[in-house]
C-alpha positions in Angstrom: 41.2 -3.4 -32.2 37.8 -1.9 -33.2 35.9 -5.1 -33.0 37.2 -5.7 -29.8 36.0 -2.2 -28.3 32.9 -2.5 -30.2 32.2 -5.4 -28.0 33.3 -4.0 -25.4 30.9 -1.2 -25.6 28.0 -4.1 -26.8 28.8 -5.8 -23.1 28.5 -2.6 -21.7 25.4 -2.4 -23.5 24.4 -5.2 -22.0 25.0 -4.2 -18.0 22.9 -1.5 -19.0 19.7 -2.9 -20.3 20.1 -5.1 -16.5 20.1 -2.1 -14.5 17.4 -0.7 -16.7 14.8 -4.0 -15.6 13.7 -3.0 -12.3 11.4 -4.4 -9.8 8.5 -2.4 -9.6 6.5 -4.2 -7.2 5.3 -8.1 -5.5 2.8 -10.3 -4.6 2.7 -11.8 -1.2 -0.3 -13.8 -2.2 1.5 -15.7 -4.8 4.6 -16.0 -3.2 3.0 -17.8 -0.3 1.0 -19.9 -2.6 3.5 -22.2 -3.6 4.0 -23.6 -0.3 0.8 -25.1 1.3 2.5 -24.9 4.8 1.1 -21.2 4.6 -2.1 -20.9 3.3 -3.7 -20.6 7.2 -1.3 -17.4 7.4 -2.6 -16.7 3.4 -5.5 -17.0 3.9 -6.1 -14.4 6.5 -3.6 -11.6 4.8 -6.3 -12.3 1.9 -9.1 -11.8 4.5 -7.7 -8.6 6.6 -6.7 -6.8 3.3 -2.7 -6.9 4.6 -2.1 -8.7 1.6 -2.3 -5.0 -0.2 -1.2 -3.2 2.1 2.2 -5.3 1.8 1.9 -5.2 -2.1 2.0 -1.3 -1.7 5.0 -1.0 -0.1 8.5 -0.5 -1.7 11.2 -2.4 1.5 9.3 -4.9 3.2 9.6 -8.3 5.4 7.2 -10.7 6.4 7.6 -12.8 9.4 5.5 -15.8 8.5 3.8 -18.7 10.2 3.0 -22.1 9.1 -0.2 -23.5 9.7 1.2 -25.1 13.3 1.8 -21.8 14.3 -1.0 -19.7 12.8 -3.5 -22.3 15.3 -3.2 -20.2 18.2 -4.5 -17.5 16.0 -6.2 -18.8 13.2 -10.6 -18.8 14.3 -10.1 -18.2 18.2 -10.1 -14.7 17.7 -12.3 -12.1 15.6 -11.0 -11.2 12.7 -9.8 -7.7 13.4 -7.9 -8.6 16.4 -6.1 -11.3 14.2 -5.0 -8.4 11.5 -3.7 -6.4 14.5 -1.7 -9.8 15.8 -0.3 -10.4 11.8 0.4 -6.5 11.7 3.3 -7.0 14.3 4.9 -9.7 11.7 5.5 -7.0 8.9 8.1 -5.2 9.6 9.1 -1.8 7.8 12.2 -2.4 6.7 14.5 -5.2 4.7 16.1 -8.0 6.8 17.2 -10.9 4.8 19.4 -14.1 7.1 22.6 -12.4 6.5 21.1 -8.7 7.6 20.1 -10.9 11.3 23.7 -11.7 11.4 25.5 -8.9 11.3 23.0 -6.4 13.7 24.6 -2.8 15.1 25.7 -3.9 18.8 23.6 -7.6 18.2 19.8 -6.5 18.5 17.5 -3.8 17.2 13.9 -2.2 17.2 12.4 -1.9 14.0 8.8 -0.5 12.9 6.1 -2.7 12.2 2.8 -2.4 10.1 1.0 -2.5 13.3 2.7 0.8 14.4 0.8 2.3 11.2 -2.5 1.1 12.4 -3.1 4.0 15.2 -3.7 0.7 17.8 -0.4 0.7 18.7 0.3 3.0 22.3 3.6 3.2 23.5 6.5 1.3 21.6 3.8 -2.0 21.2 4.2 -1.1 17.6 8.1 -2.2 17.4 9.7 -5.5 17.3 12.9 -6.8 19.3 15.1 -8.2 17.0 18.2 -9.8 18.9 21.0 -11.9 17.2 21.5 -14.6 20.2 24.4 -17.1 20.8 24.6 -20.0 18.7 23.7 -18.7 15.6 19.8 -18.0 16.8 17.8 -14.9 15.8 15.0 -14.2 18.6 12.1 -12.3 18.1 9.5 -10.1 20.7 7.7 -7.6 21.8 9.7 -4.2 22.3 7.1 -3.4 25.4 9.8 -3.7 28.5 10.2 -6.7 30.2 8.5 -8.4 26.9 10.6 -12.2 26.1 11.8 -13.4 23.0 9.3 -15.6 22.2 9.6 -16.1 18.8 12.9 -17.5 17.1 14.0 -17.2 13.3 13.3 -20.7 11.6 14.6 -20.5 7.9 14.5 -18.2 5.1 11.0 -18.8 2.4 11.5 -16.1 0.0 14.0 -12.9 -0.6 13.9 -10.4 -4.1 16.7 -8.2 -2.7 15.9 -5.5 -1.3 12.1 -5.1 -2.3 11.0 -7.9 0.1 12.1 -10.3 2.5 10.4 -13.6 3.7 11.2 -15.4 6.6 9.7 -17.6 8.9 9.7 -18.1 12.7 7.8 -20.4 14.9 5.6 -18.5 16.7 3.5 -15.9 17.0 4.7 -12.5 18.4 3.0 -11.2 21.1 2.6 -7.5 22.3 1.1 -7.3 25.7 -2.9 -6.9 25.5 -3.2 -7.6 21.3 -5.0 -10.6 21.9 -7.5 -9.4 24.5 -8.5 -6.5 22.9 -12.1 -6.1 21.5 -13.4 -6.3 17.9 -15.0 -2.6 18.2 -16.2 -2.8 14.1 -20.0 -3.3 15.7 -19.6 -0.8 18.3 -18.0 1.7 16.1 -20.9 1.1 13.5 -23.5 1.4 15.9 -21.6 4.6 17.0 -21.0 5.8 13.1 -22.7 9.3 13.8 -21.1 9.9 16.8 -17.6 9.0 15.1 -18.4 11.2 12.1 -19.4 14.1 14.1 -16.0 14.0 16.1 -14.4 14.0 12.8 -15.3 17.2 11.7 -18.1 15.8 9.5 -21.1 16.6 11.3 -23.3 17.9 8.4 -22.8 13.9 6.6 -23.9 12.5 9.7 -27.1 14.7 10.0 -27.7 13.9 6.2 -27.4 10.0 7.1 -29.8 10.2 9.4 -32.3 12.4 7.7 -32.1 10.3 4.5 -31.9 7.0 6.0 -29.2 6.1 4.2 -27.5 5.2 7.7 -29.9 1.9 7.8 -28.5 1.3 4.6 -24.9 1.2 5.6 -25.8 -0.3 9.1 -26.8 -3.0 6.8 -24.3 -3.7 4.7 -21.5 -4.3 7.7 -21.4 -8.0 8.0 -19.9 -8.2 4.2 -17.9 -5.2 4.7 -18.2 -1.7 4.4 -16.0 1.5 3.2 -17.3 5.1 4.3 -15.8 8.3 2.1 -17.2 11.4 4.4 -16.6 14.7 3.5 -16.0 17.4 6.3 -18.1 20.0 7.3 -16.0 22.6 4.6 -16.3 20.4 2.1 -20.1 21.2 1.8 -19.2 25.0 2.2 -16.6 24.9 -0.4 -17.1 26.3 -3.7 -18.4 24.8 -6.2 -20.0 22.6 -4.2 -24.3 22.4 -5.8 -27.2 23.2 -3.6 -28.6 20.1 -2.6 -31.8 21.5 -1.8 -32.2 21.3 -5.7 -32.0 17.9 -5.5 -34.6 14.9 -5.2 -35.1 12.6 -2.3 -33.8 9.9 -4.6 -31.3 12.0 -5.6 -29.7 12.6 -2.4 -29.9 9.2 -1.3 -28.0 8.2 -4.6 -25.3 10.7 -3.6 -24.8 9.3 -0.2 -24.9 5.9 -1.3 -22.2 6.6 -3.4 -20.0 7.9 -0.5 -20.1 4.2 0.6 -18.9 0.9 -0.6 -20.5 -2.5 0.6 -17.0 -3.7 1.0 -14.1 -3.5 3.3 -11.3 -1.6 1.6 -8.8 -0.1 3.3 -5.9 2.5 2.1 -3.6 -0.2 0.9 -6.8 -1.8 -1.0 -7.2 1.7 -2.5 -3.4 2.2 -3.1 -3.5 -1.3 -5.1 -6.7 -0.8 -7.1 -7.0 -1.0 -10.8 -10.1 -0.8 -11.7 -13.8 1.0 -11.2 -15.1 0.4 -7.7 -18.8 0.1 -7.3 -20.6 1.9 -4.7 -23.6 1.3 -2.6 -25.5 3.4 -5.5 -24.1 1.6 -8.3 -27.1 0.2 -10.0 -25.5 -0.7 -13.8 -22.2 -0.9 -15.5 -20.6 1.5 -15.6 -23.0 3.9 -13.1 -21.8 5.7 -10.1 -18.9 4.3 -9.9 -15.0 5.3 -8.4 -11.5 5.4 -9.7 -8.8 5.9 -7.7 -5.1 7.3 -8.0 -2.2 7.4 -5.7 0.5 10.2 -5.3 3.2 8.7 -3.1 1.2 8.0 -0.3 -1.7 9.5 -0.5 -5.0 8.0 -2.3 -7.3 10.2 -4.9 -11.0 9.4 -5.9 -11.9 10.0 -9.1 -15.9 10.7 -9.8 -15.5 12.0 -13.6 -16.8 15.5 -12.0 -13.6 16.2 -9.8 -11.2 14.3 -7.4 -11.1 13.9 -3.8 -8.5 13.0 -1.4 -8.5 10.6 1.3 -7.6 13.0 4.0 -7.3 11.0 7.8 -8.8 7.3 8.8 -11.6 7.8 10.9 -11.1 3.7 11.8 -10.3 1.2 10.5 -11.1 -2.0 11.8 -12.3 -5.1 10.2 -14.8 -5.4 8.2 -15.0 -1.6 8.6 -13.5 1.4 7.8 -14.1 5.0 7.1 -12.2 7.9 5.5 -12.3 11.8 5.6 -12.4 13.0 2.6 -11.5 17.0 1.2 -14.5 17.1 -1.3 -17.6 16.0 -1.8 -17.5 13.2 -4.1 -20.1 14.6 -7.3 -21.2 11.6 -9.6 -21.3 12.4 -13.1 -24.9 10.7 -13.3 -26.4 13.5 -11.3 -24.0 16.2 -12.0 -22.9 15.5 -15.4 -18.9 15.4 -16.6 -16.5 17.9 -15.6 -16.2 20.6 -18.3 -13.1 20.4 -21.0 -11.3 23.7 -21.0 -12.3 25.7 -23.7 -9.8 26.2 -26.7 -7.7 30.0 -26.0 -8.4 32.4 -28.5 -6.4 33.1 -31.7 -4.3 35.7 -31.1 -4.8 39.1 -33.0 -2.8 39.6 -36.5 -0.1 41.9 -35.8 0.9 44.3 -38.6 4.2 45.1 -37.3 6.9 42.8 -36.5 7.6 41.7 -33.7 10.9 42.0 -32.7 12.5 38.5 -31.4 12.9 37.8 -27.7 15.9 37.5 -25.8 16.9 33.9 -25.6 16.0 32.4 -22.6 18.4 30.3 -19.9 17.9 26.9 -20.0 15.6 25.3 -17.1 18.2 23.5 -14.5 17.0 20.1 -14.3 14.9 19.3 -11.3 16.4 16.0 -9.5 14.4 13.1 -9.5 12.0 12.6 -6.8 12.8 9.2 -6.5 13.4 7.7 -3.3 16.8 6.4 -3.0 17.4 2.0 -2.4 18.0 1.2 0.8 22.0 -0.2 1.1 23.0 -3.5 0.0 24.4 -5.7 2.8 28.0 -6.7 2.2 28.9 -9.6 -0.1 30.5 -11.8 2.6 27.3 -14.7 2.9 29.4 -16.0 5.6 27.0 -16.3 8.7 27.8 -17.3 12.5 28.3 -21.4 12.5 25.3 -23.0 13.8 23.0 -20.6 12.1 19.4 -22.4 11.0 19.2 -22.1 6.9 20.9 -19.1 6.5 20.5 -18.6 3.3 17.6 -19.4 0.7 18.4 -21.9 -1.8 19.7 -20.6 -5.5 16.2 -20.7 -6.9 14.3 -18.8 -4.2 16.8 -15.6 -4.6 17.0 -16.2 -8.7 13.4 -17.2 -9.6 11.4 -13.9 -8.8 8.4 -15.5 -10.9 5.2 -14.7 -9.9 6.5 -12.8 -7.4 7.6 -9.2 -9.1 6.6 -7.3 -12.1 9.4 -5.8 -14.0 9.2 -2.5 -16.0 11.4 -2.5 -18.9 12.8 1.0 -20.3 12.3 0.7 -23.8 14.0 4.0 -24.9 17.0 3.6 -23.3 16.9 -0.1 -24.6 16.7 1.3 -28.2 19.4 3.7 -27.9 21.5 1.5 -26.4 21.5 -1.0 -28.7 21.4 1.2 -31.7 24.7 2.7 -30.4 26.1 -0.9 -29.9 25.2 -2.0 -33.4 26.4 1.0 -35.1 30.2 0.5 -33.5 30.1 -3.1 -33.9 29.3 -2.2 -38.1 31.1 0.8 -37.9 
């Protein structure tokens, strides 16, 4: 009788440690790249940055396109206005083949990345997702009189209910995505003019009066990332007198507001590791870090941090950022000081009389978002339905496709507890 509950209690062990393994995060990158009838569609998530964007996000499903489909797209249009067209394939939310089935009243509107982008007027940023007779799930536009245009095709890749693959067979068009202009030049050659509508008028003089402008101007073919700080942010406290510094110096400082790269808030969400900046001219000098706290994105200079506050644009191979503070390397500025140690306190020759016992703190709940609802277990799905369902190994094998995060306390405590019984 005890052996048999203390294996019970090891199998519940067991369920445990599996709920413990979570899925933390994906790779659309990898995921794709084990099918070459994607890399055109790859390639350019890679080359717009979506790609990280998509890996920064929690509930997610692409709509992808083989290289057939991606032709229309793929080099007949500049690069920006392809990201905007590939934009309207991720949509917001988790539909997997047996989610298309079984739609409130048979069709929907859900949000799309595109809808994120600011590009979007109107409803162009929404989808049209309509279950259709025969088992077919249509795809379009939500912009009124829009057609279904694109159809569901088969499913590629799902890791319930973190991200969703699926592919249709063509391109979904929102009325005037494809006609409008690549304005990263213009917006470049009008960078002052954007800045000072920003609010950041006193970076833009400094750009010009430095030259640094010709430097950034310059650097806009490869790419480039502008961190400005707002007027206040040079009135805020703190902040040094920059009359005190060199001409050298104050180039270095603007050159390190800027990176010769494009790298937009989904880049910045993803990074890892040290970013160099225009003034970066060593390891290891005037270079970045970077944080995230839910959403938002936090430089790191080693002097004090910064927040990205709006998106001035963002267009590719450009795009520029408010930012709260100015951004103060430590090469010119020096490391931010520790706090110094408090004092000992004074030797008391009296006692001192015990406090009362403080309540205990109530616990704060967890600030963790809650999982979006599983669909229901029936797989059943209408008859004629194109591949359904993924194969076995696509829902199974989540191998270079998610990072798991084991809970090693919990795993130690539970087994503990399981060995003890099963010896006890």
């Amino acid at each position: 009788m005890a052996a048999s509950r203390a294996f019970s209690l090891f199998a519940f062990t067991l369920s445990l440690l599996a709920v413990a393994y979570t899925v933390s995060g994906h790779n659309i990158t990898q995921i794709l790249s084990d099918t070459p009838e994607y890399s055109s569609f790859n390639s350019y998530l890679s080359q717009t940055k979506l790609a990280d964007e998509i890996n920064s996000r929690t509930t997610i499903t692409i709509l992808v396109l083989n290289n057939g489909a991606m032709s229309s797209l793929a080099g007949k249009h500049p690069l920006s206005v392809v990201k905007n067209a590939l934009s309207l394939l991720v949509l917001l939310d988790y539909y997997d083949p047996l989610k298309l089935h079984q739609l409130a009243k048979g069709s929907t509107l859900t949000t799309t990345l595109y809808q994120t982008t600011g590009h979007a007027p109107g409803n162009l940023g929404f989808v049209n997702v309509t279950d259709l007779k025969g088992g077919k799930v249509g795809f379009g536009s939500a912009a009124p009189g829009s057609k279904l245009d694109s159809s569901y095709t088969k499913s590629v890749k799902q890791i319930p209910y973190n991200i969703s693959v699926l592919e249709i067979n063509a391109p979904i068009i929102a009325p005037g995505i494809l006609t409008a202009p690549a304005p990263s030049s213009g917006g470049v050659n009008n960078l002052t003019g954007l800045l000072e509508k920003a609010g950041c008028k006193t970076f833009a003089n400094l750009l010009v009066s430095s030259g640094v402008l010709k430097t950034y101007e310059s650097t806009v073919e490869k790419g480039l990332t502008v961190f400005a700080p707002s007027d206040e942010a040079f009135k805020a406290k703190g902040v040094p007198d920059l009359t005190n510094l060199t001409q050298a110096e104050v180039v270095s400082l603007l050159e390190y507001h800027a990176l010769a790269e494009y790298k937009p808030k989904g880049s910045l969400k993803t990074n890892k590791d040290a970013i160099s900046t225009l003034a970066t001219n060593g390891a290891g000098k005037y270079d970045l870090t970077t944080s995230t706290s839910g959403d938002e994105v936090i430089l790191h200079t080693g002097v004090g941090p910064s927040r990205l506050a709006d998106t001035v644009v963002d267009e590719t191979p450009v795009v520029i950022f408010t930012v709260d503070n100015v951004l103060l390397p430590t090469e010119l500025f020096g490391k931010s000081p520790s706090p110094a140690p408090a004092p000992a306190p004074e030797p008391v020759s009296a006692p001192t009389p015990s406090p009362a016992k403080s309540p205990s703190p109530v616990e704060a709940p967890s600030p963790t978002a809650a999982s979006p609802p599983a669909p229901p277990v029936d797989e059943s799905s209408p008859e004629g339905a194109p591949s359904d369902s993924p194969t076995s190994s696509e829902n199974s094998n989540a191998k270079n496709a998610a990072f798991h995060v084991k809970a090693p306390a919990l795993f130690t405590a539970l087994v503990t507890l399981a060995a003890t019984s099963l010896l006890s």
